[in-house]
C-alpha positions as CSV (number, residue, x, y, z in Angstrom):
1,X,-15.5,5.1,-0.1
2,X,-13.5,5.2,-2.7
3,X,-11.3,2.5,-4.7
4,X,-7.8,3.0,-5.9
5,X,-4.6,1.4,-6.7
6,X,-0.9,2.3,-6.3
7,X,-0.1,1.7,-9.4
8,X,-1.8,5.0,-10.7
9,X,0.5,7.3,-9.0
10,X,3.3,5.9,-10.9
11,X,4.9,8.3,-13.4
12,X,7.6,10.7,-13.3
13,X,5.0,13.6,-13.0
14,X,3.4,12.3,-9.8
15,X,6.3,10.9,-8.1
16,X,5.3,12.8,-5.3
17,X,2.0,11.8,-5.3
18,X,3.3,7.8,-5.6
19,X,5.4,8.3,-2.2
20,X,2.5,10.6,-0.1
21,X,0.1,7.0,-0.7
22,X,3.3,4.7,-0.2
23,X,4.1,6.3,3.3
24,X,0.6,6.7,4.4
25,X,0.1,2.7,3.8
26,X,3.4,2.6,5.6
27,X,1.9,4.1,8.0
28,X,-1.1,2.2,8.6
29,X,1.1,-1.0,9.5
30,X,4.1,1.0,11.2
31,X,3.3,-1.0,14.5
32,X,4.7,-4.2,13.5
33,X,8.4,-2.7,13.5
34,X,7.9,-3.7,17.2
35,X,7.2,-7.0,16.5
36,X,9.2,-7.7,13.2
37,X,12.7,-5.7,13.4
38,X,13.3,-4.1,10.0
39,X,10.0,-4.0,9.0
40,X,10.1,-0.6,7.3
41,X,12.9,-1.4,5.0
42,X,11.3,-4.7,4.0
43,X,8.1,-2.5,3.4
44,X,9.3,0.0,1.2
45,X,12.5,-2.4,-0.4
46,X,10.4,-5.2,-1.6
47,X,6.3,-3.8,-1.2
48,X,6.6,-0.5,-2.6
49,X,9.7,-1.4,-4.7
50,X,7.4,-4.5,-6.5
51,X,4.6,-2.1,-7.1
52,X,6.8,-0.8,-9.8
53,X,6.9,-4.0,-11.4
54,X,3.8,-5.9,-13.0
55,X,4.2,-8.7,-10.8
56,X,2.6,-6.2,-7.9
57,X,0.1,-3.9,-6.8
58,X,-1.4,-2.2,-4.1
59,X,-5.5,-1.6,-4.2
60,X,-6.5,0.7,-1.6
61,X,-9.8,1.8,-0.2
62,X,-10.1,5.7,1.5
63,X,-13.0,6.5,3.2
64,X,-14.8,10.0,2.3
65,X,-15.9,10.6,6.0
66,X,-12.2,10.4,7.3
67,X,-10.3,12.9,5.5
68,X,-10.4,10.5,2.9
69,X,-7.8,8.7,4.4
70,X,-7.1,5.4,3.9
71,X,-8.8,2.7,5.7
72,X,-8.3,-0.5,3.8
73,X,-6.1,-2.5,1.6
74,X,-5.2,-5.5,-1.0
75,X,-1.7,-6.6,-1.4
76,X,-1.7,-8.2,-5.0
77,X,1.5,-10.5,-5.8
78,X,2.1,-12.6,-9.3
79,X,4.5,-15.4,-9.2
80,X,5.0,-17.7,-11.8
81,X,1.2,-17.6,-12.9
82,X,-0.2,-17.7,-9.0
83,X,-2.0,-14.7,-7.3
84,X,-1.6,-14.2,-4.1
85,X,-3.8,-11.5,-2.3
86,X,-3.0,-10.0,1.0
87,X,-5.6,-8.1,3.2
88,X,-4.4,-5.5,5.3
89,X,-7.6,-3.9,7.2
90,X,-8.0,-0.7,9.4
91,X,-10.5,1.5,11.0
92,X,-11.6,4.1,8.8
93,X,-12.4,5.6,11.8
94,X,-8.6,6.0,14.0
């Protein structure tokens, strides 16, 4: 396993980079566009979009035995002094 964050794939040199890990986390949760109806803009509008502020961040885990895909991860949110932490878990294994 190995442990990462979003926020180190953010520079103009590796913007490339920055959207291959925002639409693979994407894709991990792509299912709930049928339950919540814009889903995917909300994702990359206010998830992704926050990472590139301080107030958010994405830790990631990718597993070494899956094409080190990822398999787990942390949403990280600061508001006025609060932390809020999100868990968003998958099978390393699908």
């Amino acid at each position: 396993m190995e442990i990462d964050n979003i926020k180190n794939y953010i520079s103009d040199t590796n913007h490339n980079s920055f959207m291959e890990i925002a639409n693979e986390l994407y894709e991990l949760t792509s299912w709930l566009n049928k339950t919540y109806p814009g889903y995917k803009e909300w994702f990359y509008n206010k998830q992704i979009k926050g990472c590139l502020t301080p107030n958010r961040n994405i830790i990631f885990v990718k597993s070494i035995f899956n094409f080190n895909r990822i398999c787990f991860y942390v949403m990280i949110t600061s508001h006025h002094r609060k932390h809020v932490i999100s868990f968003t878990e998958f099978s390393c294994d699908s």
